[in-house]
C-alpha positions as CSV (number, residue, x, y, z in Angstrom):
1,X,-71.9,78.4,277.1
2,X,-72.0,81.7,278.6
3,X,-69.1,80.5,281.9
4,X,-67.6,79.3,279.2
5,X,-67.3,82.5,277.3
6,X,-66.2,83.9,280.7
7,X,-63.3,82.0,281.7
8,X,-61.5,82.0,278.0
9,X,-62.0,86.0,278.1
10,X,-60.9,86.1,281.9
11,X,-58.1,83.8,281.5
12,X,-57.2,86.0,278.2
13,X,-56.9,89.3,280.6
14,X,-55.1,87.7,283.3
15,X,-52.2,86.1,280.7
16,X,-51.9,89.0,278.2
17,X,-53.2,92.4,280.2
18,X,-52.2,92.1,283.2
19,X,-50.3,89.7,284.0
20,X,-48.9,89.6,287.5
21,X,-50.0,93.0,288.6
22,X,-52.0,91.8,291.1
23,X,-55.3,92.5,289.9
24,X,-58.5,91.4,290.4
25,X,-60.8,90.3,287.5
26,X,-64.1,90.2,288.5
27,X,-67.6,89.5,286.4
28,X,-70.0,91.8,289.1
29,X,-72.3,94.8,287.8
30,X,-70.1,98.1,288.5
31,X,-72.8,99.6,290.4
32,X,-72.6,102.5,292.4
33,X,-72.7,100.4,295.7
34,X,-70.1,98.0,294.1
35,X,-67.6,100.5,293.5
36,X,-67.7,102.3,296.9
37,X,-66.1,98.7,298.2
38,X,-63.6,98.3,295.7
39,X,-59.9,98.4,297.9
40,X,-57.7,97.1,295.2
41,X,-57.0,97.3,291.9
42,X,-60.2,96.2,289.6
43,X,-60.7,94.7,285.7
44,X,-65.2,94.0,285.5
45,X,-65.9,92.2,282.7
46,X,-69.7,93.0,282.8
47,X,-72.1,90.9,280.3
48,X,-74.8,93.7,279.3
49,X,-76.3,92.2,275.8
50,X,-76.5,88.5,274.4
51,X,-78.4,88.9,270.9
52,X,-78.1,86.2,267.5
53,X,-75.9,87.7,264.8
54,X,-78.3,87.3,262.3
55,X,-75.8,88.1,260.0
56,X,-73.9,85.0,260.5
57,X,-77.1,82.7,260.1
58,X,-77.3,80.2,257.7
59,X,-79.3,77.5,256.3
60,X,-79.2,73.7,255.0
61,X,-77.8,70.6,256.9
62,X,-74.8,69.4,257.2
63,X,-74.0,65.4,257.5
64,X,-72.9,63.2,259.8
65,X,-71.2,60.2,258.7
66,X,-70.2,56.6,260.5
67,X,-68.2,54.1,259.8
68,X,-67.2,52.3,256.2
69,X,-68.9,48.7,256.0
70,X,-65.7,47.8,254.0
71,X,-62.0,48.7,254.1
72,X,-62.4,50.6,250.9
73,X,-66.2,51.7,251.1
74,X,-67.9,54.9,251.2
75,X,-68.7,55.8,255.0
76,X,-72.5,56.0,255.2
77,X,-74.8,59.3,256.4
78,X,-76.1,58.5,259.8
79,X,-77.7,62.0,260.4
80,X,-78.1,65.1,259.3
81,X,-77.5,68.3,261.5
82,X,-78.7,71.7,261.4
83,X,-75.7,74.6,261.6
84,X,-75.0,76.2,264.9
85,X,-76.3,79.8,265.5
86,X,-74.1,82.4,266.3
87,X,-74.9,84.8,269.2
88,X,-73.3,87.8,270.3
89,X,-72.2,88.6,273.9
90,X,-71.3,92.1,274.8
91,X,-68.9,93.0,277.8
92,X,-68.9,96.5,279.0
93,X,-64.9,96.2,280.4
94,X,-64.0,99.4,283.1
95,X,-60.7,99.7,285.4
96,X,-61.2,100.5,289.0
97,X,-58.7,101.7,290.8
98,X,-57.5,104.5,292.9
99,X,-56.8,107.2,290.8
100,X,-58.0,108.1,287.6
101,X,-54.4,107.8,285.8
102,X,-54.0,104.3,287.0
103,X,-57.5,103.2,285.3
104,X,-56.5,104.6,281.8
105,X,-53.2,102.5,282.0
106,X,-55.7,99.2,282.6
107,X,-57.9,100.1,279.8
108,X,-54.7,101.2,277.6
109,X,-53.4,97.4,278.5
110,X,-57.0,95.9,278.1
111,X,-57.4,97.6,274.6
112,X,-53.8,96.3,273.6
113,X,-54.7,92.9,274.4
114,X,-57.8,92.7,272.5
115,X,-56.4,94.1,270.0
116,X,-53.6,91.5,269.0
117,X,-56.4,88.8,268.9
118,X,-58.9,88.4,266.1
119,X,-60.3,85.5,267.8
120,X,-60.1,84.2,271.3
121,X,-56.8,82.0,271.0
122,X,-57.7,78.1,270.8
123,X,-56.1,77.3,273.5
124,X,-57.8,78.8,276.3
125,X,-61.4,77.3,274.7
126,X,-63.1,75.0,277.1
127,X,-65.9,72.9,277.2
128,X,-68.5,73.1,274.1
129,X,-66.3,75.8,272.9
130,X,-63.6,73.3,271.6
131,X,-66.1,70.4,270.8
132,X,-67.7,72.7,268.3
133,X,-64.1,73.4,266.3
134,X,-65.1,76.6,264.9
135,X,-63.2,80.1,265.9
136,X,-64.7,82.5,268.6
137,X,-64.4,86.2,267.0
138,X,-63.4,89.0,269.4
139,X,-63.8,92.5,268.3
140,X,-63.6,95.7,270.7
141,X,-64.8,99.6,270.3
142,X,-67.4,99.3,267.7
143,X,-70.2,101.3,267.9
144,X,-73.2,100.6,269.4
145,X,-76.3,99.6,267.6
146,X,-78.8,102.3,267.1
147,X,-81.2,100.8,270.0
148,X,-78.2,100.9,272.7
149,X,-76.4,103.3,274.4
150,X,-73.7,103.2,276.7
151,X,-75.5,106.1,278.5
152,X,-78.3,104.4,279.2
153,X,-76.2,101.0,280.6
154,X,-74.7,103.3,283.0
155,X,-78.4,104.9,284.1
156,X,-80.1,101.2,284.5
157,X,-77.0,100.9,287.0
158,X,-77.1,103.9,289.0
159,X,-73.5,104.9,288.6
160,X,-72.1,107.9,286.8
161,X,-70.2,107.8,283.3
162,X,-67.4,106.1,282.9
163,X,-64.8,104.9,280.2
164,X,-65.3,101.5,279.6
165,X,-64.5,99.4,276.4
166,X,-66.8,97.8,274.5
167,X,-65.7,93.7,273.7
168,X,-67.7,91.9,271.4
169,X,-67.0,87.6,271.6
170,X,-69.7,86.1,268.7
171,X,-69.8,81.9,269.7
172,X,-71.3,79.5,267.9
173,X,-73.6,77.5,269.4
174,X,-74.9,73.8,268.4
175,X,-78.7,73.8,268.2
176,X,-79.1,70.0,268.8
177,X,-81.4,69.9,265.8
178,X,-80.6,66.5,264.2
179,X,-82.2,64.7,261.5
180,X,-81.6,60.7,261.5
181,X,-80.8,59.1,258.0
182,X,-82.5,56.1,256.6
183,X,-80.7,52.8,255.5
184,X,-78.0,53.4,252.7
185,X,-79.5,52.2,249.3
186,X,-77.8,49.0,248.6
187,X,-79.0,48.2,245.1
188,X,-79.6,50.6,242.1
189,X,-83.6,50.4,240.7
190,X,-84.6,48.0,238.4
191,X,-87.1,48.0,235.4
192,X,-89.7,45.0,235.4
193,X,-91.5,44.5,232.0
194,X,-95.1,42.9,231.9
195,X,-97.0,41.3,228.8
196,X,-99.5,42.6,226.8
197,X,-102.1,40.7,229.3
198,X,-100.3,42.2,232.7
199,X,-98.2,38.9,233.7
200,X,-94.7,39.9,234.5
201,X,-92.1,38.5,232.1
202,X,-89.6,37.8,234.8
203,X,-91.7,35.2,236.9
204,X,-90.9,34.6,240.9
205,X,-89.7,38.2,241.1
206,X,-86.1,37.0,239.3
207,X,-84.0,39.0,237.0
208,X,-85.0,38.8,233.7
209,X,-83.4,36.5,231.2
210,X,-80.4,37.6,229.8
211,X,-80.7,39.2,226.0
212,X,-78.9,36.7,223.4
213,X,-75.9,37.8,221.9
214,X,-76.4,40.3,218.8
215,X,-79.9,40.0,219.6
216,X,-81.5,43.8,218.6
217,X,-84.6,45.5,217.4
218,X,-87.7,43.2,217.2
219,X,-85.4,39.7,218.1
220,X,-84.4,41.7,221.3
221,X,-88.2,42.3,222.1
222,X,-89.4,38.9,221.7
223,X,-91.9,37.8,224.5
224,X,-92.9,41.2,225.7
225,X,-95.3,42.8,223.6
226,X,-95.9,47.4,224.2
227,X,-98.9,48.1,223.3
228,X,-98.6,52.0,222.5
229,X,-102.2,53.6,221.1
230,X,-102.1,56.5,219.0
231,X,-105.2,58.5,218.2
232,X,-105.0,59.1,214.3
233,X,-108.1,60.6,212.1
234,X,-110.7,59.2,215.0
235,X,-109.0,56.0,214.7
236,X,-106.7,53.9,217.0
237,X,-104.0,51.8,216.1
238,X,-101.8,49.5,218.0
């Protein structure tokens, strides 16, 4: 998930920001060593953070249906499928090139780009990205949360300070959690009667016989006997 993530965000640099211009877009940690052997003019998409949005968590199932057993049927559950979780991958995005002026143009470009796009554009998904069919938000320059600093990204790598944007892609991402369905009920349920001594009225496991016509009340009961006992002054009656 996470090359996948990488080539829509690279191949959404490369088409929108710079385009042509002969620069490289690279993935590496701008290190202090990494930067003394940059020659030519640099975009580093660096992944720092990959937390779950927890905001974007939810609950339930969600089915899974096959095919109709008839033209004009209802198509059956097959499974049941928990919701993806959504997780959130933080870039820390810097320009490296020669001269300062020429790195605030690439980040003025970069912040354009990102700007125009609420989501990374369906067509440059890949992979489980597009078999999923739900949209990839993008934000960029949001603060950071209260337990990160950019500060301190720049101290674990042993470089000075340096303007960078922050981009933000949140994917959704498919658990594989799934429940299988039983049979589809075929028949609705069905209500056997017994006689007062326990035998069942509608012998061999049959349907019932049919009521007569206008038959209600007491005539419709004939044959099958409720015995219902009520408790009245100490004394039952049936």
């Amino acid at each position: 998930m996470i090359e996948e993530v990488d080539e829509a965000l690279a191949a959404l640099v490369r088409r929108d920001a710079v385009p042509g211009a002969g620069v490289e877009v690279v993935f590496d940690a701008p290190t202090k060593d990494w930067a003394a052997r940059r020659n030519a003019p640099t975009v580093s998409l660096f992944l720092y953070d990959l937390r779950e949005d927890l905001r974007r968590r939810s609950r339930g199932l969600s089915n899974e249906y096959g095919e109709p057993e008839s033209e004009d049927g209802p198509r059956p559950v097959t499974a049941r499928r928990t919701p993806p979780r959504w997780f959130k991958l933080s870039y820390m995005v810097t320009a490296w090139t020669a001269r300062p002026e020429d790195e605030h143009r690439l980040l003025s470009a970069l912040l354009r780009c990102v700007l125009a796009h609420e989501k990374v554009p369906d067509e440059l998904l890949v992979g489980s990205l597009v078999d999923i069919g739900l949209p990839v938000p993008l934000t960029v320059g949001l603060p950071p949360p209260e337990d990160r600093s950019f500060a301190d990204v720049w101290s674990a790598l042993g470089g000075e300070l340096k303007p960078s944007l922050d981009i933000v892609v949140s994917v959704p991402i498919d658990s594989r959690q799934l429940v299988e369905a039983g049979p589809p009920v075929r028949f609705g349920p069905t209500i056997q009667l017994s006689d007062r001594d326990g035998t069942a009225s509608d012998k061999a496991g049959g349907p019932p016989a049919p009521r007569p016509n206008g038959a209600t009340g007491a005539a419709a009961a004939k044959g099958t006997r409720v015995a219902i006992k009520r408790k009245r002054g100490g004394r039952n009656t049936s």
